[in-house]
C-alpha positions as CSV (number, residue, x, y, z in Angstrom):
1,X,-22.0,12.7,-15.1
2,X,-25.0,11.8,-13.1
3,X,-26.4,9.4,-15.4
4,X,-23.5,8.0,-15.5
5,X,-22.9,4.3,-13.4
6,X,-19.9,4.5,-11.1
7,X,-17.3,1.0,-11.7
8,X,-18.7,-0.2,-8.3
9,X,-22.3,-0.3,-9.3
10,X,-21.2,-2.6,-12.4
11,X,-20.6,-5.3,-9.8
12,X,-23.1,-4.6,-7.5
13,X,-24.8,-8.2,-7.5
14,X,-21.3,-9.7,-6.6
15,X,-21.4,-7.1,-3.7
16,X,-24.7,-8.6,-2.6
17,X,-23.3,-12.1,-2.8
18,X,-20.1,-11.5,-1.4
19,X,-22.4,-9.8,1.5
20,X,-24.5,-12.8,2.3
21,X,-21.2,-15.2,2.1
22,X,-19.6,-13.0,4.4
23,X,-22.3,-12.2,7.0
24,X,-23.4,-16.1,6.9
25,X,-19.5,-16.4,8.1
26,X,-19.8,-14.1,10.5
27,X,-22.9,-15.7,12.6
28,X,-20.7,-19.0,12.5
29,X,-18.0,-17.9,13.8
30,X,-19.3,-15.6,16.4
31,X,-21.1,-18.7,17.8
32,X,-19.0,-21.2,17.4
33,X,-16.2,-19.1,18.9
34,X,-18.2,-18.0,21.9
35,X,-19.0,-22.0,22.1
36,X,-15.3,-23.1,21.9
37,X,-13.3,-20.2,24.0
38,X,-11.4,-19.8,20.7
39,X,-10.4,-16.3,20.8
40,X,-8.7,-16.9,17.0
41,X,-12.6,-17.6,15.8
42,X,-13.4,-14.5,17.4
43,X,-10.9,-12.5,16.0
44,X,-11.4,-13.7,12.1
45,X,-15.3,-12.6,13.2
46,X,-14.3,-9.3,14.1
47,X,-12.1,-9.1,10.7
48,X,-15.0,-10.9,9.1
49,X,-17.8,-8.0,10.9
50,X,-15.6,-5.3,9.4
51,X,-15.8,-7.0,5.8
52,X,-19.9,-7.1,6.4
53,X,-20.1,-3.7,7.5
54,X,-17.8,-2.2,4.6
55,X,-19.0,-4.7,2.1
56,X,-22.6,-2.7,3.3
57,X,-21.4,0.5,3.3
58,X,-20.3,0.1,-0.4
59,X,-23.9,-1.1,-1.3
60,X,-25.0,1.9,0.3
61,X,-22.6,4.3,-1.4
62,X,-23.5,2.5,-5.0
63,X,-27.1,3.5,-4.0
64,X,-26.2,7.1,-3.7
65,X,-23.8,7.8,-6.5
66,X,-26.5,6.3,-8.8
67,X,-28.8,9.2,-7.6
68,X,-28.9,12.7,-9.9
69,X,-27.0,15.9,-9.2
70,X,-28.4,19.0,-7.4
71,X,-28.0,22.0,-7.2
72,X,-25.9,21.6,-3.9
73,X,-24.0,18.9,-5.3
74,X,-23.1,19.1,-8.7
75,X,-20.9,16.3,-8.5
76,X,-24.0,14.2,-7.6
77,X,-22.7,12.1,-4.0
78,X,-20.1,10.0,-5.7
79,X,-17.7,10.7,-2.9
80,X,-20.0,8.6,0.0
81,X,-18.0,6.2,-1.5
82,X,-14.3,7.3,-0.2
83,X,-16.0,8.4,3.3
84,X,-17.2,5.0,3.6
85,X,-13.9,3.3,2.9
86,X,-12.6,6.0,5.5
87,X,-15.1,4.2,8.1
88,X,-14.2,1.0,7.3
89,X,-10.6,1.0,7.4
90,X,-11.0,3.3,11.1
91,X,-13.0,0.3,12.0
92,X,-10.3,-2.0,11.0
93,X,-8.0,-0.2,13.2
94,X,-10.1,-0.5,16.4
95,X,-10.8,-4.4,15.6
96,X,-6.8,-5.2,15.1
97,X,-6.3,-3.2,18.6
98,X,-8.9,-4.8,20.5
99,X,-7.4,-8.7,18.9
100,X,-3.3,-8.1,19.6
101,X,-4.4,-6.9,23.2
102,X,-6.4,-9.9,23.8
103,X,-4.0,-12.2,22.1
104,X,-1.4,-11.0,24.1
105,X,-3.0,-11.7,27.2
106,X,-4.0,-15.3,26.3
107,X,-0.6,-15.7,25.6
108,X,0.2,-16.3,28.8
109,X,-3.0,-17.8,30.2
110,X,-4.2,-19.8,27.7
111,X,-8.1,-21.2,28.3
112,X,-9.2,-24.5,27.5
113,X,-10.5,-24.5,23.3
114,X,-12.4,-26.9,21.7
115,X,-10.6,-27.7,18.3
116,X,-13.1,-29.9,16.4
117,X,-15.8,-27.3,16.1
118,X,-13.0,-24.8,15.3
119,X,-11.8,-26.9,12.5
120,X,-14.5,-27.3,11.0
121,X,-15.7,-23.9,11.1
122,X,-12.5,-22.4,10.0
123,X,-11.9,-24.7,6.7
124,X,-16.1,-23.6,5.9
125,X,-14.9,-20.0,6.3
126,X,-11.8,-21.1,4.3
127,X,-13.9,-22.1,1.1
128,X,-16.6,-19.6,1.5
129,X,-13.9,-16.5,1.3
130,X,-12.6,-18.4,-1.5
131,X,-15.6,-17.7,-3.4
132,X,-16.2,-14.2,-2.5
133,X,-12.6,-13.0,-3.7
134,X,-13.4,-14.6,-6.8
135,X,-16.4,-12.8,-7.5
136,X,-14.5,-9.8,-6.6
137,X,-11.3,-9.8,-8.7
138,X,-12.6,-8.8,-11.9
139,X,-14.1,-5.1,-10.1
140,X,-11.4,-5.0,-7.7
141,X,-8.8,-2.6,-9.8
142,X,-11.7,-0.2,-10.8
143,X,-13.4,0.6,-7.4
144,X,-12.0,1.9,-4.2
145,X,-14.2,0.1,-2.2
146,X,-14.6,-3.1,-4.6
147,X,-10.7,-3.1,-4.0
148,X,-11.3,-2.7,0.0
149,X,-14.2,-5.3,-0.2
150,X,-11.8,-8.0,-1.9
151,X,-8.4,-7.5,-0.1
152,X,-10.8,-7.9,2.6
153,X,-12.1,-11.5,2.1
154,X,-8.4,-12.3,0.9
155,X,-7.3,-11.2,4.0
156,X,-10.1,-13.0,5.6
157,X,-9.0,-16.4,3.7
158,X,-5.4,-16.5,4.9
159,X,-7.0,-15.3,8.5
160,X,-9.6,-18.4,8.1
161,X,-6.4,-20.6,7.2
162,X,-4.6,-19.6,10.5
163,X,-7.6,-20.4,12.4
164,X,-7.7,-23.9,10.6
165,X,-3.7,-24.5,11.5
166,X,-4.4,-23.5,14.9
167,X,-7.3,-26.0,15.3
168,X,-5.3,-28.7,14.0
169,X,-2.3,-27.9,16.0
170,X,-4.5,-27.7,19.0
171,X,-6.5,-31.1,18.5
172,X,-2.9,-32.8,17.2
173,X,-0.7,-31.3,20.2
174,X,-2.9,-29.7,23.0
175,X,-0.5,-26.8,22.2
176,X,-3.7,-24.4,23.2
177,X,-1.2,-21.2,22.8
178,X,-1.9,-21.6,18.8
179,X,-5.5,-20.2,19.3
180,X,-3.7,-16.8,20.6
181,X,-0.8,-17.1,18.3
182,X,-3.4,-17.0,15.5
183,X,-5.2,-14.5,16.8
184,X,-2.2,-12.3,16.8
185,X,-1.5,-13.0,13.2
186,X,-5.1,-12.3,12.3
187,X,-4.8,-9.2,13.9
188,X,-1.1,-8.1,11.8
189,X,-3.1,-9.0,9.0
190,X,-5.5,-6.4,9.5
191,X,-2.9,-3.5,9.7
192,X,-1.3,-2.9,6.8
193,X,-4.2,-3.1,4.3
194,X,-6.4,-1.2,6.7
195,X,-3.6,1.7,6.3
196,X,-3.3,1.5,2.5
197,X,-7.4,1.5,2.2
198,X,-7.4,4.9,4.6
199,X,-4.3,6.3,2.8
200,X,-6.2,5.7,-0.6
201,X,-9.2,7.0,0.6
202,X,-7.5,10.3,2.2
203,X,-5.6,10.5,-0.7
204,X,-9.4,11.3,-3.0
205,X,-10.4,13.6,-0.3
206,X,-7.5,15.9,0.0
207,X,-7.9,16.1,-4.1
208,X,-4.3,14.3,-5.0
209,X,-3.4,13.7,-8.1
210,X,-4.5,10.1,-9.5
211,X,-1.8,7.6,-9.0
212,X,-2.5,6.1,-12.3
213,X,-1.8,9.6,-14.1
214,X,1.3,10.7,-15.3
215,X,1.2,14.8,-15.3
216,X,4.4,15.5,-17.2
217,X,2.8,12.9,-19.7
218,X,-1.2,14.6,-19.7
219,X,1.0,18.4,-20.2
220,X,2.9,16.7,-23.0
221,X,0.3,15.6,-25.0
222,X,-1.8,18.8,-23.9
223,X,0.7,20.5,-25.5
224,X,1.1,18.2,-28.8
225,X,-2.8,19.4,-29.2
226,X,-3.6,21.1,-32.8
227,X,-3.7,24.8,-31.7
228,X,-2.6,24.7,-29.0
229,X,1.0,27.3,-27.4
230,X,0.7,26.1,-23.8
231,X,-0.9,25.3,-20.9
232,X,-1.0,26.2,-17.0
233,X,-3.1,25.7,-13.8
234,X,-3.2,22.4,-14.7
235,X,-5.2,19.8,-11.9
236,X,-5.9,16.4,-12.0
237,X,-8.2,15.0,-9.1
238,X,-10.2,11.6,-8.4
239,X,-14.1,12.3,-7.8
240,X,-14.7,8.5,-6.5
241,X,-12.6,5.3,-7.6
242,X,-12.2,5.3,-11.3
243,X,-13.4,8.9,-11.9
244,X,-10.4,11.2,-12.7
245,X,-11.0,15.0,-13.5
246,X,-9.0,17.5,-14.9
247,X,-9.2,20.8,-15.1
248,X,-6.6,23.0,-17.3
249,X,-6.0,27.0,-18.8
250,X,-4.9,26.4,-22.5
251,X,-3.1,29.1,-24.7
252,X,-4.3,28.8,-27.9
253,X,-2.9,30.2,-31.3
254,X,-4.7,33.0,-32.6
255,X,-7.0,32.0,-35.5
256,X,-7.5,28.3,-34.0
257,X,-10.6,27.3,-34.0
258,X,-12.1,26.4,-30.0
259,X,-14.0,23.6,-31.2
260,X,-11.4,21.9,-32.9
261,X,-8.8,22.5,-29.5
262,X,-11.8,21.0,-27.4
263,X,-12.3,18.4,-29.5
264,X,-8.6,17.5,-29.7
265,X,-8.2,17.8,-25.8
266,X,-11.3,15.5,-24.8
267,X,-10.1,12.9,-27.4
268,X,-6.7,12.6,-26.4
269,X,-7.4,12.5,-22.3
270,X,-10.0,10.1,-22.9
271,X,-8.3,8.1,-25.2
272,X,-4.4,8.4,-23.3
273,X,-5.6,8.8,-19.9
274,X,-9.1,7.3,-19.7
275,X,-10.2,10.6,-18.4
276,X,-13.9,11.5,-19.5
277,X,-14.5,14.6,-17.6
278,X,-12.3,17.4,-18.4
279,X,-12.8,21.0,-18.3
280,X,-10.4,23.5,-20.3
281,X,-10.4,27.0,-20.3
282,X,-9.1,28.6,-23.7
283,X,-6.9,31.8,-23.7
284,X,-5.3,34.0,-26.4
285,X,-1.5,35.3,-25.2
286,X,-2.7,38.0,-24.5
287,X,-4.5,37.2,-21.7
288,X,-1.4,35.1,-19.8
289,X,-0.2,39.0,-18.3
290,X,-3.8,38.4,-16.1
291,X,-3.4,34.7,-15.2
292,X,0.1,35.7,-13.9
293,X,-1.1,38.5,-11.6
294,X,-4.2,35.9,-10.5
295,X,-1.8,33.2,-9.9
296,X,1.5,34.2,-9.3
């Protein structure tokens, strides 16, 4: 498995684009929001920091999959992965907080904004998270974090798009309450996909089973196997995003031949299931009277 290249190290170059879009974003924002009092600019920065930093934190992780097993970790460190996902959607959290609070506030003392520079940077940040979920769709459904990195920046466009209505309502109106309104949106927005990335992420780490595997479907076809009388202790688990294991006691027919039964297995998970790591331990009958007393 170790010389193996996780599905987010495929797309690592996007990642490194998608990196210096979002980080060139972020400066822009950060300034110009300081400059105009717009707390809504500030907000899509802190949304925008939190892209940045998970966005890095995937580069890192790709780094450290793609280095060899050892002896402590025979699984190699594929999982930095799904802890960094875990620190970027926490970080989320304590972004979104920090924004509704603030917006609230504003709410009801609204400061003076300056609209034109907020415009203009909002439509720029508009057009450059454009790009970046672009690049990132075609990895997006094989990666945990390639999946994190793009609802990020597509959370990031419609929070850019807020900031732009706001700005126009602002210059249009003098309605300076739509800087905290859209601050407050910006900060919803960041909720719900922070909670699916740390559900997701929990989910690998408490070993669940694969949301994309069927288990009454993987026993059935276990059991159409040549050889094969039945099956038990059956797992199925998700090393990092993409990666699914399973692990599984066979009953085999007396006379069958192991290799045959192995071959058969592998095949048909990796085939079925897309499952390439599998481990199956064969057993005659005789031997269930054991398992049942091991496992009762």
């Amino acid at each position: 498995m170790s010389g193996s290249q996780s599905p987010a190290g495929v797309h690592r170059g996007r990642l490194r684009i998608v990196l210096t879009i979002s980080s060139a974003i972020l400066v822009a924002e950060v300034v110009v929001g300081f400059a105009a009092n717009s707390l809504a600019l500030l907000a899509d920065a802190g949304h925008v920091f939190a892209d940045v930093v998970g966005t890095a934190l995937a580069l890192i992780a790709i780094l450290l999959a793609a280095r060899p097993a050892t002896r402590d970790r025979s699984f190699g460190f594929y999982r930095f992965e799904i802890l960094a996902a875990v620190v970027n959607a926490l970080l989320l959290f304590a972004i979104a907080a920090y924004v509704l609070v603030e917006a609230w506030r504003r709410l009801f003392a609204a400061p003076e904004v300056a609209s034109g520079p907020m415009v203009v940077v909002a439509a720029g940040a508009l057009i450059a998270n454009g790009v970046s979920a672009w690049l990132l769709r075609a990895g997006q459904s094989e990666s945990l974090n390639l999946r994190g990195a793009y609802l990020e920046v597509l959370n990031d466009a419609f929070g850019a798009a807020a900031v732009l209505a706001a700005g126009l309502v602002i210059r249009l109106t003098g309605f300076l309450q739509a800087d905290a309104i859209a601050s407050g949106l910006i900060g919803l927005l960041i909720l719900p996909r922070s909670w699916r990335l740390l559900r997701e992420a929990v989910d690998v780490l408490l070993e669940a089973t694969p949301k994309n595997i069927d288990m009454t479907k993987v026993r059935e076809h276990i059991l159409e196997a040549p050889g094969v009388r039945d099956v038990h202790d059956l797992h199925a688990w998700t090393i990092t995003s993409g990666m699914n294991v399973v692990s599984a006691h066979v009953i085999v027919d007396e006379g069958a031949k192991s290799a045959d039964v192995l071959d058969a297995l592998c095949r048909c998970l990796s085939t079925q299931f897309d499952i390439e790591h599998s481990t199956f331990q064969l057993e005659t009958h005789d031997r269930q009277p054991v398992e049942d007393s091991v496992h009762p």
